[in-house]
N, CA, C and O atoms as CSV, one atom per row, in Angstrom:
chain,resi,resn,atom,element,x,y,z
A,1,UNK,N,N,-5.403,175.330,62.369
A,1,UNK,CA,C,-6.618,175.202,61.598
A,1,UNK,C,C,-6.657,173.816,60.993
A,1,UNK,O,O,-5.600,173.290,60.643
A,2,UNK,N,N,-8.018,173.088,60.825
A,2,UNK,CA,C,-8.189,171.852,60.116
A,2,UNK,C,C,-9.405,171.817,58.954
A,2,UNK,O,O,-10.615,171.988,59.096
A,3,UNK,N,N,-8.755,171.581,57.965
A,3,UNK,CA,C,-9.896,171.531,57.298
A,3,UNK,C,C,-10.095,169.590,56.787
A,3,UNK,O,O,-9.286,168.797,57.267
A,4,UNK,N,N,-10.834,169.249,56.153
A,4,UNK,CA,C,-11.101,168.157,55.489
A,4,UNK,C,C,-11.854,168.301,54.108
A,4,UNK,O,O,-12.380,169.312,53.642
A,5,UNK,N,N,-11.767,166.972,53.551
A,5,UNK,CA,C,-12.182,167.142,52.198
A,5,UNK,C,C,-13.823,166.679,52.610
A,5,UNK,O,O,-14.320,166.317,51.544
A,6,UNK,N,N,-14.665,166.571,53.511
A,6,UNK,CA,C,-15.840,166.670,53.725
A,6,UNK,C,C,-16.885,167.797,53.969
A,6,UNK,O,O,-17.904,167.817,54.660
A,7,UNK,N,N,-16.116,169.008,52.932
A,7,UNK,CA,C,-16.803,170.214,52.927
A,7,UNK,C,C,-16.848,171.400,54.090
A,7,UNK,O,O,-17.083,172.594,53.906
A,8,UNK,N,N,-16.523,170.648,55.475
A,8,UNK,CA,C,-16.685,171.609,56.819
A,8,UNK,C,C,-15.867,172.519,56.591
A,8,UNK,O,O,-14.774,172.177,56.141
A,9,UNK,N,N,-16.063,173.559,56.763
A,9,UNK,CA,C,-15.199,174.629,56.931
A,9,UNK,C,C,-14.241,174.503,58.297
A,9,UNK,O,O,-14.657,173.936,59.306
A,10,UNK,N,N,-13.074,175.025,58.221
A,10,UNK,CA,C,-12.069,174.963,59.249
A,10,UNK,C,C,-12.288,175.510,60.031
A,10,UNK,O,O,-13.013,176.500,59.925
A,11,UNK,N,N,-11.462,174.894,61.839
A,11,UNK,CA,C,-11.898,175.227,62.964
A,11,UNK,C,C,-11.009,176.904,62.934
A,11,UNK,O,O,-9.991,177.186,62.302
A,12,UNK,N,N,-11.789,177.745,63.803
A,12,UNK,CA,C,-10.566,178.877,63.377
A,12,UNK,C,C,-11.111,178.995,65.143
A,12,UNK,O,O,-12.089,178.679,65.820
A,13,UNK,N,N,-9.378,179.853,65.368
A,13,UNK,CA,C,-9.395,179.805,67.055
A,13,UNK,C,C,-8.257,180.699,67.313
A,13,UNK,O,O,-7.236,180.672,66.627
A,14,UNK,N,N,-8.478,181.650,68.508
A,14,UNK,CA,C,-7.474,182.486,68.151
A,14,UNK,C,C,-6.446,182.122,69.581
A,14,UNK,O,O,-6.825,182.540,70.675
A,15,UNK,N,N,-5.439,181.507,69.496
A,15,UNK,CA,C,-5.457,180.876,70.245
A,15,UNK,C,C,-3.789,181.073,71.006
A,15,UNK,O,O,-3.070,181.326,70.039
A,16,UNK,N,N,-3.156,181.066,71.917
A,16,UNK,CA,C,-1.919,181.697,72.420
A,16,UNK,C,C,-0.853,180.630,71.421
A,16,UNK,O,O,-0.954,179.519,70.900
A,17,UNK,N,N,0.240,181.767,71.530
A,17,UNK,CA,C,1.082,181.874,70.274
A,17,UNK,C,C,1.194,181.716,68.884
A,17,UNK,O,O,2.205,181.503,68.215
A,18,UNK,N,N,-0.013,181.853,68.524
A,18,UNK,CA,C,-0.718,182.288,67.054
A,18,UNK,C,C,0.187,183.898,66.861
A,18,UNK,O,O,0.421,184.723,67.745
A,19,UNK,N,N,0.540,183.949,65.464
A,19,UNK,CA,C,1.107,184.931,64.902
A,19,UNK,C,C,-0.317,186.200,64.555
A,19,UNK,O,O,-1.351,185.874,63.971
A,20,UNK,N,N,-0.147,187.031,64.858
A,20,UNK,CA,C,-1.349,187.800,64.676
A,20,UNK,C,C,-1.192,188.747,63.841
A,20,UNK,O,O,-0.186,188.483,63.183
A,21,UNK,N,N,-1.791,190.015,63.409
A,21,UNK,CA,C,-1.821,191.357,63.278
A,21,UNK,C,C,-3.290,191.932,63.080
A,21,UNK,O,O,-4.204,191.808,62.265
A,22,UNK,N,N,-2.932,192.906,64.731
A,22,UNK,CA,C,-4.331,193.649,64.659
A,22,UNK,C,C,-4.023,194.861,64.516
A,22,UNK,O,O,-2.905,195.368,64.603
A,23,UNK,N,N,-5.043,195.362,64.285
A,23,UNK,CA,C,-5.525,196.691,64.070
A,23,UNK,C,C,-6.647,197.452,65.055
A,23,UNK,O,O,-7.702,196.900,65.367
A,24,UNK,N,N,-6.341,198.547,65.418
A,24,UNK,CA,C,-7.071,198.856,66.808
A,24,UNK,C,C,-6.805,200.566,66.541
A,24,UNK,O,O,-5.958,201.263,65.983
A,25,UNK,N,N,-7.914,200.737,67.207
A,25,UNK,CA,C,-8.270,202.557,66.935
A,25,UNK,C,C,-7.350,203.357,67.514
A,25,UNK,O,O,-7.294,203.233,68.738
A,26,UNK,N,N,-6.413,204.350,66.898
A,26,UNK,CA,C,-5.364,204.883,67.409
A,26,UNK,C,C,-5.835,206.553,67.641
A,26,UNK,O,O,-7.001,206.948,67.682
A,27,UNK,N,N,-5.075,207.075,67.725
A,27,UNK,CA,C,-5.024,208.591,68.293
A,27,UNK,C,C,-5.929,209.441,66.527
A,27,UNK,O,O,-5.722,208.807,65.492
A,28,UNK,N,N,-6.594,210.436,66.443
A,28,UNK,CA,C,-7.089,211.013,65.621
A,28,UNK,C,C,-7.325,210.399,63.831
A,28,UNK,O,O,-7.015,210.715,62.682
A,29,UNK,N,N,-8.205,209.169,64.708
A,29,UNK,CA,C,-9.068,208.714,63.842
A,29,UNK,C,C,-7.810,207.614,62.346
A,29,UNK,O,O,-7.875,207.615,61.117
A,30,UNK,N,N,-6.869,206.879,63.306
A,30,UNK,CA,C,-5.760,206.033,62.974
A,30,UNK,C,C,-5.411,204.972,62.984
A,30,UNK,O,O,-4.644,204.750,63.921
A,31,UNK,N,N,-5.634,204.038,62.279
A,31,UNK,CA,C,-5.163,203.035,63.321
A,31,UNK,C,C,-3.962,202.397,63.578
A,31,UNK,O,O,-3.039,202.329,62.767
A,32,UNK,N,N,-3.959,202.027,64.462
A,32,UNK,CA,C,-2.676,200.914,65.219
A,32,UNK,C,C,-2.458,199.852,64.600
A,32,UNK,O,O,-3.263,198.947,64.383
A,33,UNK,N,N,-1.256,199.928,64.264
A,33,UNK,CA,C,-1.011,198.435,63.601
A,33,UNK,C,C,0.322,197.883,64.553
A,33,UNK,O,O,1.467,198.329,64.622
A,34,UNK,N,N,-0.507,196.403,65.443
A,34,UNK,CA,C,0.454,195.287,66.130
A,34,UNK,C,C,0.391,194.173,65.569
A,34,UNK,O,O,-0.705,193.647,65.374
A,35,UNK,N,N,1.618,193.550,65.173
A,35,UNK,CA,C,2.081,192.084,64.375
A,35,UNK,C,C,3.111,191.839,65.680
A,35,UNK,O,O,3.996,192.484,66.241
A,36,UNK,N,N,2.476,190.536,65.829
A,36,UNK,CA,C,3.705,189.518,66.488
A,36,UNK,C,C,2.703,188.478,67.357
A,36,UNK,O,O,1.751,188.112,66.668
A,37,UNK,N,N,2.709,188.120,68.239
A,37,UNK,CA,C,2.377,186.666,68.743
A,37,UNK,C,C,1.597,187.057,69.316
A,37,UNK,O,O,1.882,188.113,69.879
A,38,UNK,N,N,0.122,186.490,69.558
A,38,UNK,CA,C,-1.047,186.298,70.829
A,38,UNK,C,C,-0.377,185.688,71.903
A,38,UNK,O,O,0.185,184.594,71.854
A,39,UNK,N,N,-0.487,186.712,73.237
A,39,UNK,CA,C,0.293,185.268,74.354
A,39,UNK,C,C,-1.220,185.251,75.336
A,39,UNK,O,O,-1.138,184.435,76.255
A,40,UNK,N,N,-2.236,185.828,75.294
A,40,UNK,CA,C,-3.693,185.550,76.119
A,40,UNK,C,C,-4.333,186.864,76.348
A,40,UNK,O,O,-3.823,187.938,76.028
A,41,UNK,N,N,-5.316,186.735,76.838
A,41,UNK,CA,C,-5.806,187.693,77.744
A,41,UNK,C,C,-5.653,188.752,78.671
A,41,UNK,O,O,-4.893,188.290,79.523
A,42,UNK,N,N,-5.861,189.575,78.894
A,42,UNK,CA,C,-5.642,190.365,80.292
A,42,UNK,C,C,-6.316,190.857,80.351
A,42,UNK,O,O,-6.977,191.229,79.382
A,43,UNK,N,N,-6.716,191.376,82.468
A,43,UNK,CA,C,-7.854,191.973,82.553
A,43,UNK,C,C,-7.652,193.334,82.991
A,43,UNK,O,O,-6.511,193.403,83.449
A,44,UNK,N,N,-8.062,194.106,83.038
A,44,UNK,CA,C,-7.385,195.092,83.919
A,44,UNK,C,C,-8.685,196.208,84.338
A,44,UNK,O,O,-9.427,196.926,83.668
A,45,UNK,N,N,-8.536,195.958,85.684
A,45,UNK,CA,C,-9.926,196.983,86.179
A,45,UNK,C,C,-11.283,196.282,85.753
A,45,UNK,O,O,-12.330,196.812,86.126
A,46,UNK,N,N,-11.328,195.114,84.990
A,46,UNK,CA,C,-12.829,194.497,84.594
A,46,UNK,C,C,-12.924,194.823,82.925
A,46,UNK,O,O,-13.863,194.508,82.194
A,47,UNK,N,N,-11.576,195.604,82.500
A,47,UNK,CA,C,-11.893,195.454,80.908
A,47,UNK,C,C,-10.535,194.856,80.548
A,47,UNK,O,O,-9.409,195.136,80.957
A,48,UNK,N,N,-11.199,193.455,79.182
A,48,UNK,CA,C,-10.530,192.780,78.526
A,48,UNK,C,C,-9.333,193.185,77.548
A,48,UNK,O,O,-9.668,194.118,76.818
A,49,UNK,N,N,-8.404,192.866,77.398
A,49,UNK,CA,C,-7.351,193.263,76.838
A,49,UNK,C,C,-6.625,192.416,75.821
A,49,UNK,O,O,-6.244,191.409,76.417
A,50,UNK,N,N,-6.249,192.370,74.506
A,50,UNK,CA,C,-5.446,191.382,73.878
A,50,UNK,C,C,-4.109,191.602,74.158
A,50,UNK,O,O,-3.815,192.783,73.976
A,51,UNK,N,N,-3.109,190.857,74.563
A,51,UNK,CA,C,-1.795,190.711,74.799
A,51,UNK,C,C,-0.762,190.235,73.693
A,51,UNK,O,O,-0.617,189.025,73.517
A,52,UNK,N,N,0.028,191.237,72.874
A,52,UNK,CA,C,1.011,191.021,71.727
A,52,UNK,C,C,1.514,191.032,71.990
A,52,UNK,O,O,1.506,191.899,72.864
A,53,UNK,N,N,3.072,190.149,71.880
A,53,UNK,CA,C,4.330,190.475,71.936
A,53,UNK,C,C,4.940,190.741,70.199
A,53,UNK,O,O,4.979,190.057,69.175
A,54,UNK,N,N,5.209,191.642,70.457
A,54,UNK,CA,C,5.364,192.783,68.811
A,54,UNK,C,C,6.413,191.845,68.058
A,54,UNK,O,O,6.761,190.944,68.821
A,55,UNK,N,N,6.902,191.780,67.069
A,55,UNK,CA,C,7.642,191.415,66.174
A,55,UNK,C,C,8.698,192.415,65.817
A,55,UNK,O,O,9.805,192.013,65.461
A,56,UNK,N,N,8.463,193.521,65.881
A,56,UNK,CA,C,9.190,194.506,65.486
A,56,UNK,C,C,9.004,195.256,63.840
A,56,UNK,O,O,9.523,196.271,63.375
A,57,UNK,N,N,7.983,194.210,63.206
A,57,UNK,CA,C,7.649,194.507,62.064
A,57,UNK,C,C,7.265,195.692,61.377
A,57,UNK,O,O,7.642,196.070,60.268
A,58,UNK,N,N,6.426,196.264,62.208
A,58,UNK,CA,C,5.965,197.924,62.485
A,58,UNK,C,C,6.836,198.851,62.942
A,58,UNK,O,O,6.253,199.925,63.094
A,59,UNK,N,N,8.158,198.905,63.271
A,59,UNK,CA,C,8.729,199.141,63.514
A,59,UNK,C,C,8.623,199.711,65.098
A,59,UNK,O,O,9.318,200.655,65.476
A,60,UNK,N,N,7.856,199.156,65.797
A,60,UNK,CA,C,7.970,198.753,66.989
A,60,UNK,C,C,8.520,197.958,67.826
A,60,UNK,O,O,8.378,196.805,67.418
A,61,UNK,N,N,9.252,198.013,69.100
A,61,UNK,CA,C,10.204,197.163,69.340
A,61,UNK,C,C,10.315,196.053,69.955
A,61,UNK,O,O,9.862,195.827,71.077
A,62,UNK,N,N,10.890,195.331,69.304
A,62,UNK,CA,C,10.300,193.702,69.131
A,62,UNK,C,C,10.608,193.070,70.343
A,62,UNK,O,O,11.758,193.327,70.698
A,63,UNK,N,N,9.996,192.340,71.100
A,63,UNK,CA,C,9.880,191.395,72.459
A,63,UNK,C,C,8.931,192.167,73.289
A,63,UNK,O,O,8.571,191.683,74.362
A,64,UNK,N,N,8.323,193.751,72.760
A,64,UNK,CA,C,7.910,195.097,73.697
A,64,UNK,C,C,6.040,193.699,73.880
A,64,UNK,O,O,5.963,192.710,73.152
A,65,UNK,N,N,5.056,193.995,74.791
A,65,UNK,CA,C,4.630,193.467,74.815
A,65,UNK,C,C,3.586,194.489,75.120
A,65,UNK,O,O,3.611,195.246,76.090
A,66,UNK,N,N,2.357,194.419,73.886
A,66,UNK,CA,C,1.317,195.775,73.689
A,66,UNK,C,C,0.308,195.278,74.124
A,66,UNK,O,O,0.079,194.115,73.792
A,67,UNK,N,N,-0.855,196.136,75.214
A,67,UNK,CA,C,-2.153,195.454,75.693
A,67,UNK,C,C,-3.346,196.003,74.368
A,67,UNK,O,O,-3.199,197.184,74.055
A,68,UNK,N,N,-3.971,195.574,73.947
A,68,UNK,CA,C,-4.994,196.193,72.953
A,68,UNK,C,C,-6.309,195.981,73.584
A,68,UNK,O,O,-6.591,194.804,73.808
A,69,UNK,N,N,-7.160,196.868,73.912
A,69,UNK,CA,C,-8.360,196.759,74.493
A,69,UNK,C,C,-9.241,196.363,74.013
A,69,UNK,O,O,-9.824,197.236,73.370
A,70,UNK,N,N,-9.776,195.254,73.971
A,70,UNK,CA,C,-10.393,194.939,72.931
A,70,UNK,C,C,-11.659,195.450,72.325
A,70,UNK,O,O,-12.187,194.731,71.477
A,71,UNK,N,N,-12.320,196.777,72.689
A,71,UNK,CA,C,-13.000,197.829,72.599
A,71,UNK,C,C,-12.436,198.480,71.261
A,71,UNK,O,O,-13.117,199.045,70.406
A,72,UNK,N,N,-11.032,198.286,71.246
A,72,UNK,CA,C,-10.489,199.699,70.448
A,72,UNK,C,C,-9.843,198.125,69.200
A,72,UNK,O,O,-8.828,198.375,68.550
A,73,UNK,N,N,-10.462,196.774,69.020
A,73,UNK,CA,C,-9.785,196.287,68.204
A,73,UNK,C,C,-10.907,196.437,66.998
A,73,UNK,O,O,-12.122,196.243,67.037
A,74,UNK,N,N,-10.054,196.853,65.916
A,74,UNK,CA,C,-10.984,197.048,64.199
A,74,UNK,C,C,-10.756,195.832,63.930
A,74,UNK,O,O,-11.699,195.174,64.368
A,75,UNK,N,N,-9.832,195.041,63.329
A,75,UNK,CA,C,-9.240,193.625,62.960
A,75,UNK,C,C,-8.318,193.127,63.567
A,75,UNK,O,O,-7.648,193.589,64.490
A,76,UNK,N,N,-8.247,191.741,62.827
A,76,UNK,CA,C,-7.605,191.127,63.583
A,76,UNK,C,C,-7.159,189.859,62.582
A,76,UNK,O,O,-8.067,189.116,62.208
A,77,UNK,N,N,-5.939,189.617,62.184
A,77,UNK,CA,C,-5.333,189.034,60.756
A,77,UNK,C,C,-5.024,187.931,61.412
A,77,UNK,O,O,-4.426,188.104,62.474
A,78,UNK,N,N,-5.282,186.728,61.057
A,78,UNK,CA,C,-4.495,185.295,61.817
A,78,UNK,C,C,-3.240,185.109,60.747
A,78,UNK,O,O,-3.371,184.776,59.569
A,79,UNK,N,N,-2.224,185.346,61.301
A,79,UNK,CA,C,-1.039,184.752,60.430
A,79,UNK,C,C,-0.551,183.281,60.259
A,79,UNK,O,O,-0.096,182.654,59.302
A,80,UNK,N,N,-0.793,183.010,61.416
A,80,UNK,CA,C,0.242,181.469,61.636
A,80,UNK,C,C,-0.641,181.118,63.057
A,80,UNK,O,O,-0.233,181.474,64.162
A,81,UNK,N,N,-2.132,180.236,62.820
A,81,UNK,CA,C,-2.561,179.886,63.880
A,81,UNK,C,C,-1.858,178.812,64.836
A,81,UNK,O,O,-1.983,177.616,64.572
A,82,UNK,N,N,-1.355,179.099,65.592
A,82,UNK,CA,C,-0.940,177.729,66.649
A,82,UNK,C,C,-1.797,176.520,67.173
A,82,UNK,O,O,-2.944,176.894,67.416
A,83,UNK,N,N,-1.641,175.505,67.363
A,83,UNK,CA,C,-2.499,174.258,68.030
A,83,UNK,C,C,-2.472,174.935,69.447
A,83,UNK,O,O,-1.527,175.491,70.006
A,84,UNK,N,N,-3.881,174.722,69.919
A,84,UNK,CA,C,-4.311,174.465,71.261
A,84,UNK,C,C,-3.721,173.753,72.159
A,84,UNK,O,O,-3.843,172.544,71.961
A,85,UNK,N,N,-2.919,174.148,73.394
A,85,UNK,CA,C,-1.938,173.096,74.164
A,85,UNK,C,C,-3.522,172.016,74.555
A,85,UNK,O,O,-4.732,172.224,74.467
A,86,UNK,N,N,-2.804,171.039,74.925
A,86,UNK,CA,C,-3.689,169.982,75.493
A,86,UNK,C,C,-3.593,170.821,76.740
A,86,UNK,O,O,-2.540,171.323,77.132
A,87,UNK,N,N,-4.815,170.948,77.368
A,87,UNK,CA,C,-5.216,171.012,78.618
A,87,UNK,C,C,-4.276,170.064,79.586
A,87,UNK,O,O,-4.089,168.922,79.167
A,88,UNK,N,N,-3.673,170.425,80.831
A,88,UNK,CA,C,-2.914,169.448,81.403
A,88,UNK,C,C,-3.935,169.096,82.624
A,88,UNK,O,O,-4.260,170.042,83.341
A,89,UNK,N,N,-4.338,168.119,82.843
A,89,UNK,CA,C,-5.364,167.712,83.924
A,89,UNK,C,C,-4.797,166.260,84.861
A,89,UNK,O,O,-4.837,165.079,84.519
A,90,UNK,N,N,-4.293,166.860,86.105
A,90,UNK,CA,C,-3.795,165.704,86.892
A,90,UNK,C,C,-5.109,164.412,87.433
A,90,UNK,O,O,-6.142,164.706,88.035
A,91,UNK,N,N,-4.781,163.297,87.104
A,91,UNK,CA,C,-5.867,162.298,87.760
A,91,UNK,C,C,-5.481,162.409,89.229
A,91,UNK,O,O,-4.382,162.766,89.653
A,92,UNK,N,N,-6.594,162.035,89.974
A,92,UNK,CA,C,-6.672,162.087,91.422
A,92,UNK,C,C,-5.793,160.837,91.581
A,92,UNK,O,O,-6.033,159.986,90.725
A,93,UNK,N,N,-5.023,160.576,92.291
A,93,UNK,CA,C,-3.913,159.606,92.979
A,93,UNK,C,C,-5.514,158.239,93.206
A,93,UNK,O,O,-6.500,158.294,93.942
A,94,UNK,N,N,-5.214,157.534,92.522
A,94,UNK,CA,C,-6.109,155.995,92.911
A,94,UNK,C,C,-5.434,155.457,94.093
A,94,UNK,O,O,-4.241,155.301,94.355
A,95,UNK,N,N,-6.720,155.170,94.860
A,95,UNK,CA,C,-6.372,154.645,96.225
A,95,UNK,C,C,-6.351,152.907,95.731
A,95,UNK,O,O,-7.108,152.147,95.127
A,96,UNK,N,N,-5.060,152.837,96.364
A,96,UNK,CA,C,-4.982,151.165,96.515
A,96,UNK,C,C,-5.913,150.192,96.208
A,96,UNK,O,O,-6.648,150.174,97.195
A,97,UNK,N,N,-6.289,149.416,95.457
A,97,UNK,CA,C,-7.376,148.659,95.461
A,97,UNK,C,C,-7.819,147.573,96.705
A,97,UNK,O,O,-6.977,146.771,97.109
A,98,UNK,N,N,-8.660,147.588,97.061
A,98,UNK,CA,C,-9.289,146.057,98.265
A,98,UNK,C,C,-10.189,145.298,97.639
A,98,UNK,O,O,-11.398,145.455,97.469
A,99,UNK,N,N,-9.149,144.110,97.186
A,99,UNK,CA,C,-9.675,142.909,96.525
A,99,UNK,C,C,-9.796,141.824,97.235
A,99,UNK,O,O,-8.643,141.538,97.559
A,100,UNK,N,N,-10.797,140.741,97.842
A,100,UNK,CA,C,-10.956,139.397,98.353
A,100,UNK,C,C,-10.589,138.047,97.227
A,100,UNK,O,O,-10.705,136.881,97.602
């Protein structure tokens, strides 16, 4: 996150390996509580999924790696947002120059 002293409010981004804890609709009207790291997306069958790797905090077991549908997410707590990797983008190989 960035803020400045020029009033903007901070960029917020939920973004892989950001510390999380969500909350997501559990069995008879409950909810699920997962804390531990955003590692991306997943799709499965055409529906979106959030990908945790648990902390163990919940006493769930920690490295276990939980899909949350994102249908069934109530919240979603940013603990410790991570920076955005730089995009890695290879330049095309420059052809030799032909100078007179």
């Amino acid at each position: 996150m960035t803020g400045g002293s020029d009033g903007k409010r901070p960029v917020l981004a939920l973004t892989p390996n950001s510390r999380v804890r969500v909350r997501s609709a559990g069995p008879e009207d409950q909810a699920i509580v997962s804390t531990g790291w955003f590692r991306g997306l997943v799709s499965i069958a055409g529906d979106n999924a959030l990908a945790i790797e648990l902390d163990g905090t919940e006493g769930d077991e920690k490295g276990r790696t939980r899909l949350v549908p994102i249908p069934a997410v109530l919240a979603i707590d940013l603990l410790e947002v991570a920076k955005p990797e730089e995009e890695k983008r290879s330049e095309p190989p420059q052809a030799a120059g032909y100078f007179r």
